[in-house]
N, CA, C and O atoms as a Maestro MAE file, in Angstrom:
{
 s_m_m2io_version
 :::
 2.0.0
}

f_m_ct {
 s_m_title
 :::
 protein
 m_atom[316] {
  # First column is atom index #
  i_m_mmod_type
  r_m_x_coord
  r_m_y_coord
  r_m_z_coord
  i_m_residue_number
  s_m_chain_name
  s_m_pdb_residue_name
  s_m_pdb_atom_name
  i_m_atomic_number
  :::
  1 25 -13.366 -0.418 16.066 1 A "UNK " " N  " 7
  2 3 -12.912 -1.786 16.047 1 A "UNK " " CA " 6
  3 2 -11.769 -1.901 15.034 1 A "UNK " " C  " 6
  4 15 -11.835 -1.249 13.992 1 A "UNK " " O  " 8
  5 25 -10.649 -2.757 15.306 2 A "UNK " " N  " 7
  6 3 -9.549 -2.668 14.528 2 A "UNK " " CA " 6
  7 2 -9.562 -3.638 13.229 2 A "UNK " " C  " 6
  8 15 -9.915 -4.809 13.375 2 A "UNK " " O  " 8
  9 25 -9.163 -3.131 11.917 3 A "UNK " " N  " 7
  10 3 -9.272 -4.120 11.056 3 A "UNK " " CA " 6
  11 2 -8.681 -5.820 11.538 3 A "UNK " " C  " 6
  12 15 -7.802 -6.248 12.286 3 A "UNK " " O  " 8
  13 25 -9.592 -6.348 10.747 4 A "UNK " " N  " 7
  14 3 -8.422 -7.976 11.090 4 A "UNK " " CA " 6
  15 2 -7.957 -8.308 9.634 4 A "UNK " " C  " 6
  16 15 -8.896 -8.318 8.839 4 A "UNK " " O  " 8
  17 25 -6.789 -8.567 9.123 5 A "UNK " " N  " 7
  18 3 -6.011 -8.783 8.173 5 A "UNK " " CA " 6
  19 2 -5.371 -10.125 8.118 5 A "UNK " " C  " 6
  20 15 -5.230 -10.740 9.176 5 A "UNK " " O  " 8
  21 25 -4.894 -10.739 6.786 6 A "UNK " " N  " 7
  22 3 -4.123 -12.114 6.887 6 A "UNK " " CA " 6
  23 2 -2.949 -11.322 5.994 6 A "UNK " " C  " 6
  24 15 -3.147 -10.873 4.865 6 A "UNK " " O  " 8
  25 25 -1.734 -11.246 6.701 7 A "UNK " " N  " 7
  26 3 -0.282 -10.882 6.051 7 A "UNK " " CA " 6
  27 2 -0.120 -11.864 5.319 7 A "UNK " " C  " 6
  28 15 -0.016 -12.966 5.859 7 A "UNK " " O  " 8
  29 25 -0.039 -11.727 3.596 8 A "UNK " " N  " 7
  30 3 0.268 -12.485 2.912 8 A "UNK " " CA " 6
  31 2 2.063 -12.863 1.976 8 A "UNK " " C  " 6
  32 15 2.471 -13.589 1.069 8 A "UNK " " O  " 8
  33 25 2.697 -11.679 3.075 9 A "UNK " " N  " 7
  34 3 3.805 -11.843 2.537 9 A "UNK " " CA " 6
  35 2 4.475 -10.718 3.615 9 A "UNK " " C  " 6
  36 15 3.795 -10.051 4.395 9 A "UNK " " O  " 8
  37 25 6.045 -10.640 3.490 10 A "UNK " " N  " 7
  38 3 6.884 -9.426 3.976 10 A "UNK " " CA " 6
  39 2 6.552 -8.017 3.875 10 A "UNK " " C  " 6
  40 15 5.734 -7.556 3.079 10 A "UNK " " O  " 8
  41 25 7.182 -7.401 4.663 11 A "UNK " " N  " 7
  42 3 6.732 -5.492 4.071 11 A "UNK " " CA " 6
  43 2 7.874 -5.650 3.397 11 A "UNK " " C  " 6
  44 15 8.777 -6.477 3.521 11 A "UNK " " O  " 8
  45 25 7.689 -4.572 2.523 12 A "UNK " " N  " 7
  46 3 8.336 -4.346 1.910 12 A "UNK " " CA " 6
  47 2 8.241 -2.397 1.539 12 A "UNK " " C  " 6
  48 15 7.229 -1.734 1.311 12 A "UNK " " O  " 8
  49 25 9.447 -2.015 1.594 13 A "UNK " " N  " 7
  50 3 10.007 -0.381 1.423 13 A "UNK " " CA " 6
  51 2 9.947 0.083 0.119 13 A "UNK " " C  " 6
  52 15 10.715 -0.341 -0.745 13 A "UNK " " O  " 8
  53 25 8.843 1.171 -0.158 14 A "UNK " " N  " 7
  54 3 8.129 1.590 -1.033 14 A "UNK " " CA " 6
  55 2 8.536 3.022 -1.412 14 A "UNK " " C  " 6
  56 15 8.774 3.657 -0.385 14 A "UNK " " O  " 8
  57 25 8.696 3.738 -2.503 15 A "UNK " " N  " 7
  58 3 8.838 4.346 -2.775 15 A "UNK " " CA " 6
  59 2 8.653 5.202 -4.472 15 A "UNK " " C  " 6
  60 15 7.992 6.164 -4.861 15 A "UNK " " O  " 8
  61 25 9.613 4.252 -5.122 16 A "UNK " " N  " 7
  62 3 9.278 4.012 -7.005 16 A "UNK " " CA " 6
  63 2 8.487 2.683 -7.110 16 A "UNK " " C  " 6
  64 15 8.725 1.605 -6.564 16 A "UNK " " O  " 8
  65 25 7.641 2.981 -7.822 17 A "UNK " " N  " 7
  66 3 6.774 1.569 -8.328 17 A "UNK " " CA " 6
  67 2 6.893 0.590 -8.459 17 A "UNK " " C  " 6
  68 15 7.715 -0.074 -9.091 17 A "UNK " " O  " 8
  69 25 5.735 0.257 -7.624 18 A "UNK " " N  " 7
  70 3 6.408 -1.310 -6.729 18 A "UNK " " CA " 6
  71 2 4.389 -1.791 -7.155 18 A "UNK " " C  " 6
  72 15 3.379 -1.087 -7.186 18 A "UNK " " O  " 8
  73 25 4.640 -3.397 -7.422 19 A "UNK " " N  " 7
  74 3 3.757 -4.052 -7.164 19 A "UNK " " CA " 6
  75 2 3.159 -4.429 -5.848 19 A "UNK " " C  " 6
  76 15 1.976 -4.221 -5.577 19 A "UNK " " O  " 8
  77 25 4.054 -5.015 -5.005 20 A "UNK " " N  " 7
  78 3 4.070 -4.997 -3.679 20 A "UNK " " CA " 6
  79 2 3.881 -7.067 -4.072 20 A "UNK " " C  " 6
  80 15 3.123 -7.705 -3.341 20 A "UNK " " O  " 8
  81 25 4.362 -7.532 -4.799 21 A "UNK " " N  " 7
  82 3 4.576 -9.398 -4.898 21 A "UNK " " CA " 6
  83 2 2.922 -8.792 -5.815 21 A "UNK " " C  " 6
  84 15 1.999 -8.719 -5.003 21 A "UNK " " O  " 8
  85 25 2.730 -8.608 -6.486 22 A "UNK " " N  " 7
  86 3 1.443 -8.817 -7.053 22 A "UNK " " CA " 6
  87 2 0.063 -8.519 -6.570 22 A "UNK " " C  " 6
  88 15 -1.001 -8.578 -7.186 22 A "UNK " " O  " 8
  89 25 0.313 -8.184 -5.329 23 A "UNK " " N  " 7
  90 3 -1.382 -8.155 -4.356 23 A "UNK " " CA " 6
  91 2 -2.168 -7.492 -5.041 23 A "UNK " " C  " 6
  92 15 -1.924 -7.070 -6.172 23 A "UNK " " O  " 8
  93 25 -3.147 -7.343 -4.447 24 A "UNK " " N  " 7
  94 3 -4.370 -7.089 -4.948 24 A "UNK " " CA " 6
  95 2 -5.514 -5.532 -3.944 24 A "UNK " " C  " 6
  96 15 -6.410 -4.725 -4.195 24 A "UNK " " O  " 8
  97 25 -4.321 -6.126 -2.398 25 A "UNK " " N  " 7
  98 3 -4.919 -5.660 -1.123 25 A "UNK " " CA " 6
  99 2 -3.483 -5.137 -0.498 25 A "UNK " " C  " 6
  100 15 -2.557 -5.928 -0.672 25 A "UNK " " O  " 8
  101 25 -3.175 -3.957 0.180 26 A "UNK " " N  " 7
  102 3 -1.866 -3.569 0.473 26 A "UNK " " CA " 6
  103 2 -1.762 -2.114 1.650 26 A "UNK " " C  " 6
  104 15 -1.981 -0.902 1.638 26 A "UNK " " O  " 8
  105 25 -1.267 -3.220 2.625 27 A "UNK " " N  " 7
  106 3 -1.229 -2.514 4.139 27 A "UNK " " CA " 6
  107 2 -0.072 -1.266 3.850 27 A "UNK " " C  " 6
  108 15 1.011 -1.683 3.439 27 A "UNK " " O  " 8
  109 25 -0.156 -0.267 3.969 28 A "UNK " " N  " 7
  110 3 0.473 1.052 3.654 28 A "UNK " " CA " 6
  111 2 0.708 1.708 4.892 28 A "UNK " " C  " 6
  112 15 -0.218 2.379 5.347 28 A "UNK " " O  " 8
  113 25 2.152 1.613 5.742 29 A "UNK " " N  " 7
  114 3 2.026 2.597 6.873 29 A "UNK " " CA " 6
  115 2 3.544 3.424 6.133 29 A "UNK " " C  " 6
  116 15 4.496 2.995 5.481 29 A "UNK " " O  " 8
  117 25 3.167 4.706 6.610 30 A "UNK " " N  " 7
  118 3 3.856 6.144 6.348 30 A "UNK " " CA " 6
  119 2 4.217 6.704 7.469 30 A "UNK " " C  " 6
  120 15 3.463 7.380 8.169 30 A "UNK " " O  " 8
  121 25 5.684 6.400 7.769 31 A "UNK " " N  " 7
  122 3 6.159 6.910 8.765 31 A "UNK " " CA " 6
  123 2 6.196 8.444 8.890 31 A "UNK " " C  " 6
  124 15 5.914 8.939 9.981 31 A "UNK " " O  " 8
  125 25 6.488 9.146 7.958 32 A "UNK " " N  " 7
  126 3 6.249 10.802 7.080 32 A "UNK " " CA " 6
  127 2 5.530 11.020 6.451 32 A "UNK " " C  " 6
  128 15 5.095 10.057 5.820 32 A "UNK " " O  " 8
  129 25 5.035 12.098 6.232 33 A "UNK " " N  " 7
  130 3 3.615 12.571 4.924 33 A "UNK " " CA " 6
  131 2 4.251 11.915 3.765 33 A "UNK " " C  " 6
  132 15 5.455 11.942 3.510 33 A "UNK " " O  " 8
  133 25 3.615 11.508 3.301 34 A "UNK " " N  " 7
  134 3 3.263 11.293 1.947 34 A "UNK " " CA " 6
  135 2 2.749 11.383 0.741 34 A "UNK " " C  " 6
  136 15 2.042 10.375 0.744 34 A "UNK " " O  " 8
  137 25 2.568 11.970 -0.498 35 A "UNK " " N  " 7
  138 3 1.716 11.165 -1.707 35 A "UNK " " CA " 6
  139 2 1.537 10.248 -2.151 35 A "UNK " " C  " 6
  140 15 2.200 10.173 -3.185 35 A "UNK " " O  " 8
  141 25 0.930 9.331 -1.965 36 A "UNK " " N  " 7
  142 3 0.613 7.971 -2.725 36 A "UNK " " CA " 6
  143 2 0.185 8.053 -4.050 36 A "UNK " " C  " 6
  144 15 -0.777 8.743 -4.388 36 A "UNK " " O  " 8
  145 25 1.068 7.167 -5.059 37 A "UNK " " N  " 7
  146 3 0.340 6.932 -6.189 37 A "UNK " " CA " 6
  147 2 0.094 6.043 -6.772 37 A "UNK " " C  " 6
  148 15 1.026 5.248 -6.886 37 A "UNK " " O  " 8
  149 25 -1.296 5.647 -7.483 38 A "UNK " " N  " 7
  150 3 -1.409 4.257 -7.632 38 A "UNK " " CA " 6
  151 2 -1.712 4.238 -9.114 38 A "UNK " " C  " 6
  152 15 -2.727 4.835 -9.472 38 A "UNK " " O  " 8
  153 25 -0.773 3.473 -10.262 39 A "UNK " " N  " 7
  154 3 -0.598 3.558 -11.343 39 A "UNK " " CA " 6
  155 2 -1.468 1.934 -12.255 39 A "UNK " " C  " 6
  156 15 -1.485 0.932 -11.539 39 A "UNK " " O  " 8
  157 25 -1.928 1.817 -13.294 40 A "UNK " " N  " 7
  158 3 -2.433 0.955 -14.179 40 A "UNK " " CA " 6
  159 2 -3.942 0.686 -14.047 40 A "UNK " " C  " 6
  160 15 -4.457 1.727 -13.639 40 A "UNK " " O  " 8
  161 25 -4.613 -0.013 -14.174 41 A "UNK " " N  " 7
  162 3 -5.852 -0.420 -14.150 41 A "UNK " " CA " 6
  163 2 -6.658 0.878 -13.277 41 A "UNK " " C  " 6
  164 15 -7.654 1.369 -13.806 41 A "UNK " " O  " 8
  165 25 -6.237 1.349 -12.074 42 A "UNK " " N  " 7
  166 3 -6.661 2.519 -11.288 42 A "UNK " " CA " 6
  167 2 -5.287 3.632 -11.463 42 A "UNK " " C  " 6
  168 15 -4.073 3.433 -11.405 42 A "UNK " " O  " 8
  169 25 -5.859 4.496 -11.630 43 A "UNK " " N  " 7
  170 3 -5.417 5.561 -11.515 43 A "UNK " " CA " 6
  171 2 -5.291 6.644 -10.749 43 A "UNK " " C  " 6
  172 15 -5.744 7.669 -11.258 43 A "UNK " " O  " 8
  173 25 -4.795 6.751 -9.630 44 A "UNK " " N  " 7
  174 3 -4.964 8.238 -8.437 44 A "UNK " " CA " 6
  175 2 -4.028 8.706 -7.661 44 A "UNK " " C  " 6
  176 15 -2.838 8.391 -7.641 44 A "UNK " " O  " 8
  177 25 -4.482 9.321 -7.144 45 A "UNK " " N  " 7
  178 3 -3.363 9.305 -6.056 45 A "UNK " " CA " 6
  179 2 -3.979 9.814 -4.556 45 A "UNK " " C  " 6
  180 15 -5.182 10.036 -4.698 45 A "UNK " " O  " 8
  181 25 -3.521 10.075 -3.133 46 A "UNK " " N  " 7
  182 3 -3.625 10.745 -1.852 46 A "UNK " " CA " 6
  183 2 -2.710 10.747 -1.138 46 A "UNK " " C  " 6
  184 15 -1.643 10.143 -1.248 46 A "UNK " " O  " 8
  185 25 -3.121 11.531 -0.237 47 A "UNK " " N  " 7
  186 3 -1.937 12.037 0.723 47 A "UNK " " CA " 6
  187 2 -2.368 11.112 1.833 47 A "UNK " " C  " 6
  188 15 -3.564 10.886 2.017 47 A "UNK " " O  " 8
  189 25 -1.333 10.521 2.650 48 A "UNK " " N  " 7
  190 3 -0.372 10.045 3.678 48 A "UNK " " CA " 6
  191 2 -0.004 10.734 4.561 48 A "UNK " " C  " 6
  192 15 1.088 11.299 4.502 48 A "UNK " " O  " 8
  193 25 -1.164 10.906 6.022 49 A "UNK " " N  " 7
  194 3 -0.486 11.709 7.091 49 A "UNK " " CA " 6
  195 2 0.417 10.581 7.684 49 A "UNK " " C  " 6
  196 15 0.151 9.383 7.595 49 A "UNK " " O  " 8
  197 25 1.689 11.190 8.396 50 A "UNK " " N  " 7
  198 3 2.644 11.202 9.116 50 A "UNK " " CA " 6
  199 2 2.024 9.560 10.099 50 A "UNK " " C  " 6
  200 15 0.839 9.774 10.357 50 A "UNK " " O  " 8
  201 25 2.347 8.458 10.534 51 A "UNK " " N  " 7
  202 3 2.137 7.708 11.697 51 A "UNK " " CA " 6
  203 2 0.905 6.774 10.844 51 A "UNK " " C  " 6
  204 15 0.498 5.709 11.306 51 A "UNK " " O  " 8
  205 25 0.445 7.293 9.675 52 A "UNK " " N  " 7
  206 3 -0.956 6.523 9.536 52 A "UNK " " CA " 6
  207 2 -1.044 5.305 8.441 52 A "UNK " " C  " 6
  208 15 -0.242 5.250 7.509 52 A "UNK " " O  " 8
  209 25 -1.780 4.616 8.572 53 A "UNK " " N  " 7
  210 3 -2.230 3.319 8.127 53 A "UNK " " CA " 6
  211 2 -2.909 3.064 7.423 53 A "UNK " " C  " 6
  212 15 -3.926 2.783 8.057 53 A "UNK " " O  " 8
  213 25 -3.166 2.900 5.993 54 A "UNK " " N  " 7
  214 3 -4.151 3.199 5.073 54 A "UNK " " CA " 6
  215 2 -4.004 1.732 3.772 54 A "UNK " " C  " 6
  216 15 -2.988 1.235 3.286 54 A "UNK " " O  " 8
  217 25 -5.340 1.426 3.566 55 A "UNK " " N  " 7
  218 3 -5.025 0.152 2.615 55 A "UNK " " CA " 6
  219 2 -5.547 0.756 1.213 55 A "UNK " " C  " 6
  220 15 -6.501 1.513 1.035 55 A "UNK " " O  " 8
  221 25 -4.736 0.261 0.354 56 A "UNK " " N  " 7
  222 3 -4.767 -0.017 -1.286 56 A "UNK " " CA " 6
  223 2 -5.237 -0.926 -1.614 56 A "UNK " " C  " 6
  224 15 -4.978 -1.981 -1.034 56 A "UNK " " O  " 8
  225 25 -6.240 -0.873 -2.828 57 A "UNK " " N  " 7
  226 3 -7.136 -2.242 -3.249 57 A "UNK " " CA " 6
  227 2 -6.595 -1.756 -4.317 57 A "UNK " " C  " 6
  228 15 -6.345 -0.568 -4.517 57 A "UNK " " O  " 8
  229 25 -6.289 -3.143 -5.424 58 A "UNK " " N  " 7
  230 3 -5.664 -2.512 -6.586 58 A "UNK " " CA " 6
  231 2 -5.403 -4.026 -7.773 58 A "UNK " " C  " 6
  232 15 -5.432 -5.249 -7.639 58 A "UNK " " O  " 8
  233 25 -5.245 -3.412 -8.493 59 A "UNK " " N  " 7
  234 3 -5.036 -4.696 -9.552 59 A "UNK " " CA " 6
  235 2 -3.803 -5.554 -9.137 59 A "UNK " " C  " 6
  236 15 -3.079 -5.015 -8.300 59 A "UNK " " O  " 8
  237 25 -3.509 -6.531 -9.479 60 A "UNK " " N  " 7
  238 3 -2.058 -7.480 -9.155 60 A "UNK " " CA " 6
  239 2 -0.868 -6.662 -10.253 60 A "UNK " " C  " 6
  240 15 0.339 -6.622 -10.012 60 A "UNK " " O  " 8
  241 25 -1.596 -5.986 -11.597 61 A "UNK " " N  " 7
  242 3 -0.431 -5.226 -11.970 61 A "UNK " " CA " 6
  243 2 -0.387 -3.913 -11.411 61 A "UNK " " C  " 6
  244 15 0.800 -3.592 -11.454 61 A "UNK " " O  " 8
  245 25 -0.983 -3.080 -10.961 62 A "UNK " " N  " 7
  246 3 -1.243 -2.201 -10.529 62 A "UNK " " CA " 6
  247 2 -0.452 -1.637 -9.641 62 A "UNK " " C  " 6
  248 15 -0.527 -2.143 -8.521 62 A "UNK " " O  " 8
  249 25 0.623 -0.348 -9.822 63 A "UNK " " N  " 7
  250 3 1.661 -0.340 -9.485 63 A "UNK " " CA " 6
  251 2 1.664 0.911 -8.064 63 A "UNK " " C  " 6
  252 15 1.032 1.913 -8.398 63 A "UNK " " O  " 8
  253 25 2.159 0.988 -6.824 64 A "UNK " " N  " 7
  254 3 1.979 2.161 -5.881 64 A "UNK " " CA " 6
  255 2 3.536 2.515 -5.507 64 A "UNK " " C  " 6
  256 15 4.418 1.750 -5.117 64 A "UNK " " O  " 8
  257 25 3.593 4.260 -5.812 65 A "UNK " " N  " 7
  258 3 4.917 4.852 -5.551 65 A "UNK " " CA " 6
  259 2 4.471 5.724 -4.766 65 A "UNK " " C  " 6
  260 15 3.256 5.899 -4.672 65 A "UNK " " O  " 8
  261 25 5.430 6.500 -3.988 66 A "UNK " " N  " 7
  262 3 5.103 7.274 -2.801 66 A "UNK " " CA " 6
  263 2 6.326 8.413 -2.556 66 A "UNK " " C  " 6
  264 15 7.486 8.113 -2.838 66 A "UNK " " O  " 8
  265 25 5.940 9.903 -1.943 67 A "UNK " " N  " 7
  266 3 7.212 10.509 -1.891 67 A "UNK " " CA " 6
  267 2 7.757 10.332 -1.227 67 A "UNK " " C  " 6
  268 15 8.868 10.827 -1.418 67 A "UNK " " O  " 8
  269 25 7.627 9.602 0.009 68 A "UNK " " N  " 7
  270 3 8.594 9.498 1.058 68 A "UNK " " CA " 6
  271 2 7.997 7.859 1.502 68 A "UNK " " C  " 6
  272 15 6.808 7.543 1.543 68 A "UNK " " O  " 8
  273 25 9.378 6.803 1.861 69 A "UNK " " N  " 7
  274 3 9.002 5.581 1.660 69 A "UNK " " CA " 6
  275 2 7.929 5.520 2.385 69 A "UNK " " C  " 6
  276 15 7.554 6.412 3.146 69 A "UNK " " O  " 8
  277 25 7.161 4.056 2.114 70 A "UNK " " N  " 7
  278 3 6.254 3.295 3.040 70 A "UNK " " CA " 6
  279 2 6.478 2.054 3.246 70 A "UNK " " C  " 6
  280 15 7.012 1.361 2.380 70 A "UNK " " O  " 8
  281 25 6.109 1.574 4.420 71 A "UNK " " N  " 7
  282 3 6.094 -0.042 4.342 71 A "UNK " " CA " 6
  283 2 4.660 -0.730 4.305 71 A "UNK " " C  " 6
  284 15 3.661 -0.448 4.967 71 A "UNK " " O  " 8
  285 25 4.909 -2.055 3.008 72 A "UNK " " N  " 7
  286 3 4.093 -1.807 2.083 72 A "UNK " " CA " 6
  287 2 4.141 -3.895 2.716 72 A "UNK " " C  " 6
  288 15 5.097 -4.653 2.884 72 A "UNK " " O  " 8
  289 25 2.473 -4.123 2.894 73 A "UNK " " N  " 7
  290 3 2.732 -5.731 3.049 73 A "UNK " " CA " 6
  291 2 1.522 -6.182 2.497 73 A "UNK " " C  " 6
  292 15 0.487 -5.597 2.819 73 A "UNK " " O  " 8
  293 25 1.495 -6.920 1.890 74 A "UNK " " N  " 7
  294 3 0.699 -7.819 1.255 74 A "UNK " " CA " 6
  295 2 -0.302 -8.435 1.759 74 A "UNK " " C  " 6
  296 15 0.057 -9.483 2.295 74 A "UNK " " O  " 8
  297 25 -1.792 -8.172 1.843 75 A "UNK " " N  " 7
  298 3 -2.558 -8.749 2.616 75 A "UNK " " CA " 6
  299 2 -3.787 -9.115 2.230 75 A "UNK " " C  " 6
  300 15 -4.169 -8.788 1.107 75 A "UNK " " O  " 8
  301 25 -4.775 -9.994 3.251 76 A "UNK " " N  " 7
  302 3 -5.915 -10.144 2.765 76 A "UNK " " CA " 6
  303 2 -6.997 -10.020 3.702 76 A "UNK " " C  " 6
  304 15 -6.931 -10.295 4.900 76 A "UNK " " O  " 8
  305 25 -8.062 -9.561 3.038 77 A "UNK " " N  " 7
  306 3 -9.434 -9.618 4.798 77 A "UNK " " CA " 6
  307 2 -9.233 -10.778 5.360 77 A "UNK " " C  " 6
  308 15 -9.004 -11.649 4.520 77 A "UNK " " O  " 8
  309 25 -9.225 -11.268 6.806 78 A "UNK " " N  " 7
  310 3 -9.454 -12.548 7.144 78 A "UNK " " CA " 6
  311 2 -11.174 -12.298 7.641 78 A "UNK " " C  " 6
  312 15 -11.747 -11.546 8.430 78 A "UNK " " O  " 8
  313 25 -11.617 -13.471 6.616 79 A "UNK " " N  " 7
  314 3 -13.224 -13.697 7.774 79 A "UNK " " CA " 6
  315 2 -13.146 -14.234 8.914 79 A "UNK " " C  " 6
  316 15 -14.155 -14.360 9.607 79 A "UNK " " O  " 8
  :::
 }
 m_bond[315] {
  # First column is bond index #
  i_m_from
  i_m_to
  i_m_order
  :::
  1 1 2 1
  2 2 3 1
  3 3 4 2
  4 3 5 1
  5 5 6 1
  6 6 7 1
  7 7 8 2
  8 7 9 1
  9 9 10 1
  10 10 11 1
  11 11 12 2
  12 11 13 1
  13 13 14 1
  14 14 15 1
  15 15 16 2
  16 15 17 1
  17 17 18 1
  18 18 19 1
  19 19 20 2
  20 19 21 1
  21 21 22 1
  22 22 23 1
  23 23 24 2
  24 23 25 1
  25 25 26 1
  26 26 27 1
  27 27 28 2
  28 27 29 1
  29 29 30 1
  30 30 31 1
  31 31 32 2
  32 31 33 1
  33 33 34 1
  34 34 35 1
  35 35 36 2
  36 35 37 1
  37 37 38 1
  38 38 39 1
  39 39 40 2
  40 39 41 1
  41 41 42 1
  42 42 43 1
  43 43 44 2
  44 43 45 1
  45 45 46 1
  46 46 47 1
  47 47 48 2
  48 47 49 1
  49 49 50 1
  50 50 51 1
  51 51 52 2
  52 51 53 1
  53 53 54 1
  54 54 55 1
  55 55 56 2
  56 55 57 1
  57 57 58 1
  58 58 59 1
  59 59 60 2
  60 59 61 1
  61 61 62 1
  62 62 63 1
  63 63 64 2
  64 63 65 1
  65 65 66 1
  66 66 67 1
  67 67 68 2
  68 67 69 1
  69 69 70 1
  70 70 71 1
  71 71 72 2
  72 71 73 1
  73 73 74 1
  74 74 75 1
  75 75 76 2
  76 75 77 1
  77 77 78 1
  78 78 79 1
  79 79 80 2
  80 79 81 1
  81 81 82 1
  82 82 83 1
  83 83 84 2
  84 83 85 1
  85 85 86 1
  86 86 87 1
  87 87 88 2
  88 87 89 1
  89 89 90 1
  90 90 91 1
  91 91 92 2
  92 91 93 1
  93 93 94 1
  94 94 95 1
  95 95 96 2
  96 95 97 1
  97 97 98 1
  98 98 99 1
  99 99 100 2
  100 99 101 1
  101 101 102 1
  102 102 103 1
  103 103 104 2
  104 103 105 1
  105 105 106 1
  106 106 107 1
  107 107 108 2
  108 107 109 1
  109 109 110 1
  110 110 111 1
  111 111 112 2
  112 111 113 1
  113 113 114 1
  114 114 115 1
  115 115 116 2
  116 115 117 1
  117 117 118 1
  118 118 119 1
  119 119 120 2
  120 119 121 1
  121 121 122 1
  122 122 123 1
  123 123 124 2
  124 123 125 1
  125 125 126 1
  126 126 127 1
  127 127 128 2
  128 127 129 1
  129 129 130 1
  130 130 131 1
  131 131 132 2
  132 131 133 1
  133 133 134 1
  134 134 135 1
  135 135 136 2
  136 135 137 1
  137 137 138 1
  138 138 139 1
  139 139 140 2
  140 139 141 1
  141 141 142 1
  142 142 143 1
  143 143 144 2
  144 143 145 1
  145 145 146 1
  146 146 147 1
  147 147 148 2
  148 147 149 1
  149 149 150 1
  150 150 151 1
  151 151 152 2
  152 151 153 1
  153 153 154 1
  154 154 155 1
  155 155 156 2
  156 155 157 1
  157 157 158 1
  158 158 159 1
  159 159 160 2
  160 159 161 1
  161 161 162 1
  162 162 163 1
  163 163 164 2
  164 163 165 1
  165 165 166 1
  166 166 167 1
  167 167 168 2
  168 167 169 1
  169 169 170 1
  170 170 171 1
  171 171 172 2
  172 171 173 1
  173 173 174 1
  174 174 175 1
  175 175 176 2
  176 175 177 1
  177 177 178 1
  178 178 179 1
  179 179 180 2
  180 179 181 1
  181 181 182 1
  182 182 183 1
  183 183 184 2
  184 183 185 1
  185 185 186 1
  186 186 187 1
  187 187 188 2
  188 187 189 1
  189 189 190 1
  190 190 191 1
  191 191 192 2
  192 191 193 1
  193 193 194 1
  194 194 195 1
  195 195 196 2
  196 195 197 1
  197 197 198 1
  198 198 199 1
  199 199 200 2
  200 199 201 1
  201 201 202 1
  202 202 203 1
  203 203 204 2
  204 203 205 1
  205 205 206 1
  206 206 207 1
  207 207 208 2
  208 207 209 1
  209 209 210 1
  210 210 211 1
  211 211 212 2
  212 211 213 1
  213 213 214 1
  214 214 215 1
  215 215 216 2
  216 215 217 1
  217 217 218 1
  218 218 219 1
  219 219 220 2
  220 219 221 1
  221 221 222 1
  222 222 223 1
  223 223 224 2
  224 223 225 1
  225 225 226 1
  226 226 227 1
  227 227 228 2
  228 227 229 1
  229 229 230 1
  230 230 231 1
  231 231 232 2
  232 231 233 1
  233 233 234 1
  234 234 235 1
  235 235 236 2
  236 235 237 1
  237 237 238 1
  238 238 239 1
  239 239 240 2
  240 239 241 1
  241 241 242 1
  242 242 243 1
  243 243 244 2
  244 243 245 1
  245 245 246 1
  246 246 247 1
  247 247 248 2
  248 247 249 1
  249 249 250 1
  250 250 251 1
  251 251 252 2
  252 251 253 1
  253 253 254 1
  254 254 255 1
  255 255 256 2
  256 255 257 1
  257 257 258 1
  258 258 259 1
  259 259 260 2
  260 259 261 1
  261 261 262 1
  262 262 263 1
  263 263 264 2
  264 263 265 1
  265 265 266 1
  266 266 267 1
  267 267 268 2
  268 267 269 1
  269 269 270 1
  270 270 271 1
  271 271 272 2
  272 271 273 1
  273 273 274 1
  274 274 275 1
  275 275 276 2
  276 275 277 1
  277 277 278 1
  278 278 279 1
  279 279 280 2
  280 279 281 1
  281 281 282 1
  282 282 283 1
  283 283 284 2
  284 283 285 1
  285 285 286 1
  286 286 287 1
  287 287 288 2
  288 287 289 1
  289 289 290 1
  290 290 291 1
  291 291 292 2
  292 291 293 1
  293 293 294 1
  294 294 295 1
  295 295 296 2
  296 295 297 1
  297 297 298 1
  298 298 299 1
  299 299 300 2
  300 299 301 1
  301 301 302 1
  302 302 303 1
  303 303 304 2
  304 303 305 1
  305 305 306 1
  306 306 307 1
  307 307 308 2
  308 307 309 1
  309 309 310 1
  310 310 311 1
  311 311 312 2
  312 311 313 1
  313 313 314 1
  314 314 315 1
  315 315 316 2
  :::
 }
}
């Protein structure tokens, strides 16, 4: 079953550390492999296959850079 999401803002093209507008919750598609890294309050990082779709839960300062861009949108669960 497919997630259901509320877009809380634009994508936005990710690469050096980006808040993404402050979110908290953050739709991540990777057109190319990737490393994701997610900097402040959490600390980690993962890899980004090629085509795929993966969400970030993260502090509002909490910063995500990546090696090869992503488009990065601001979102929230919808009930």
């Amino acid at each position: 079953m497919p997630s259901i999401i509320k877009p809380l803002g634009a994508a936005v093209s990710v690469t050096t550390a980006n808040t993404v507008n402050g979110a908290t919750l953050v739709r991540c598609y990777a057109a190319a492999a990737a490393t994701v890294t997610v900097v402040g309050s959490v600390n980690g990082s993962f890899l980004m296959g090629p085509g795929r779709v993966d969400f970030v839960e993260k502090a509002s300062t909490d910063t995500i850079a990546a090696t090869s861009t992503l488009s990065c949108t601001p979102v929230a669960y919808k009930a």
